[in-house]
C-alpha positions in Angstrom: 14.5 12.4 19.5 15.5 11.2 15.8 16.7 8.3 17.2 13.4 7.2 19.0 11.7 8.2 15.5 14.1 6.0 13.6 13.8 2.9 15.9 9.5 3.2 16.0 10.2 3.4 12.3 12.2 0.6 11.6 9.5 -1.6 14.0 6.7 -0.5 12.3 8.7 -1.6 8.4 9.6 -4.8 10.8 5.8 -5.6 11.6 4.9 -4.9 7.5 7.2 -7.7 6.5 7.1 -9.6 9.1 3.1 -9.7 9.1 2.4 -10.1 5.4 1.1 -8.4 2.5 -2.9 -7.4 3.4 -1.1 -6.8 6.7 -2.9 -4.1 9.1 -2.4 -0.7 7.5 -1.6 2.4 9.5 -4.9 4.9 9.5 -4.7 7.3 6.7 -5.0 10.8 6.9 -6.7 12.9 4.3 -5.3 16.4 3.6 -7.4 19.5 2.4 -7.1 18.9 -1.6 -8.9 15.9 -0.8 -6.0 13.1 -1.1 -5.2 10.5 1.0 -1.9 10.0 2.3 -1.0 5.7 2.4 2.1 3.4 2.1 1.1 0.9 -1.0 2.2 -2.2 0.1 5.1 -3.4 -2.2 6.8 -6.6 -0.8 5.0 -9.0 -2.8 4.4 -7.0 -5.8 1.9 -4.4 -6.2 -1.8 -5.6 -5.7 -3.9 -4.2 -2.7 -4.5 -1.4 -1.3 -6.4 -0.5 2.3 -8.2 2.8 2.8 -9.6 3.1 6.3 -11.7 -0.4 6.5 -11.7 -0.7 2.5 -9.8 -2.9 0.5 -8.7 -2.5 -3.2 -7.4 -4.5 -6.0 -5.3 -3.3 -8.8 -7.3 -3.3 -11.9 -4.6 -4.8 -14.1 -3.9 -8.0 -11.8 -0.8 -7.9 -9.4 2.7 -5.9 -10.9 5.6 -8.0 -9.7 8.4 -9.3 -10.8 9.6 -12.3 -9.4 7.3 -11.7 -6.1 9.2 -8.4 -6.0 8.1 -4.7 -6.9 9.2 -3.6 -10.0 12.4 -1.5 -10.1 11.6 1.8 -9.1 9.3 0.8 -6.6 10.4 1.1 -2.8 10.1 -2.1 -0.7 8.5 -3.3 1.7 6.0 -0.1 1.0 5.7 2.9 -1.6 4.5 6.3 0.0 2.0 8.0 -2.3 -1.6 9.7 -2.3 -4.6 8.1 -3.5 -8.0 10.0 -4.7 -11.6 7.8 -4.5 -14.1 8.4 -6.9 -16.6 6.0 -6.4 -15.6 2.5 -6.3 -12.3 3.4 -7.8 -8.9 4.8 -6.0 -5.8 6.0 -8.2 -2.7 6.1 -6.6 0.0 7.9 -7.3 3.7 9.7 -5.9 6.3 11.8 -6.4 8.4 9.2 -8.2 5.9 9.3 -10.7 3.5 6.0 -10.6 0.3 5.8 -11.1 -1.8 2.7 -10.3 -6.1 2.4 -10.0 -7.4 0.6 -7.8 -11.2 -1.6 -7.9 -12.9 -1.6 -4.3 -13.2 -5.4 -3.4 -16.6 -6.8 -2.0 -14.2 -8.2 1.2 -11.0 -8.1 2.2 -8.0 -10.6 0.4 -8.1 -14.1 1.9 -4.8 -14.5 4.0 -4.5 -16.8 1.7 -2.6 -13.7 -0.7 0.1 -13.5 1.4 3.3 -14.0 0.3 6.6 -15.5 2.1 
């Protein structure tokens, strides 16, 4: 069984990169002390997020470096929970980041995506 679970993992990190940056997201799940579990994607830097049909941008303009994340940031995605209050969704995770997040009028132009 781990093996199935590894290999459906390692196609669904496959698709992520493969796809692009404001790629599809996988549905998010919201637990009972109201948080929603997501995978931040991190290929390109840190810069949008996608809650269900909504799309966020960081509110301190991309964080890359050299089209990268940052050191201490996984990549192609960073597993976290993120809490909405209003038009506004912080991220955060157990490695200790902490990002906010402004809800976008429409989703990024494929334009944003990165090589």
């Amino acid at each position: 069984m781990r093996t199935v679970q590894g290999l459906v993992g390692a196609m669904i990190v496959s698709a992520m990169v493969c796809a692009g940056c404001t790629a599809e997201q996988s549905p998010s799940m919201t637990s009972t002390d109201g948080t929603t579990a997501v995978e931040l994607p991190t290929h390109c830097g840190i810069r949008y997020l996608r809650i269900g049909d909504d799309w966020f941008e960081r509110l301190d303009g991309p964080l890359a470096e050299d089209g990268n994340p940052p050191s201490g940031w996984r990549n192609p995605a960073q597993p976290g929970r993120v809490v909405r209050t209003g038009d506004l969704a912080t991220f955060t995770d157990d490695a200790g980041h902490r990002e906010s997040f402004e809800k976008m009028a429409q989703p990024p132009s494929s334009a944003t995506n990165c090589a």
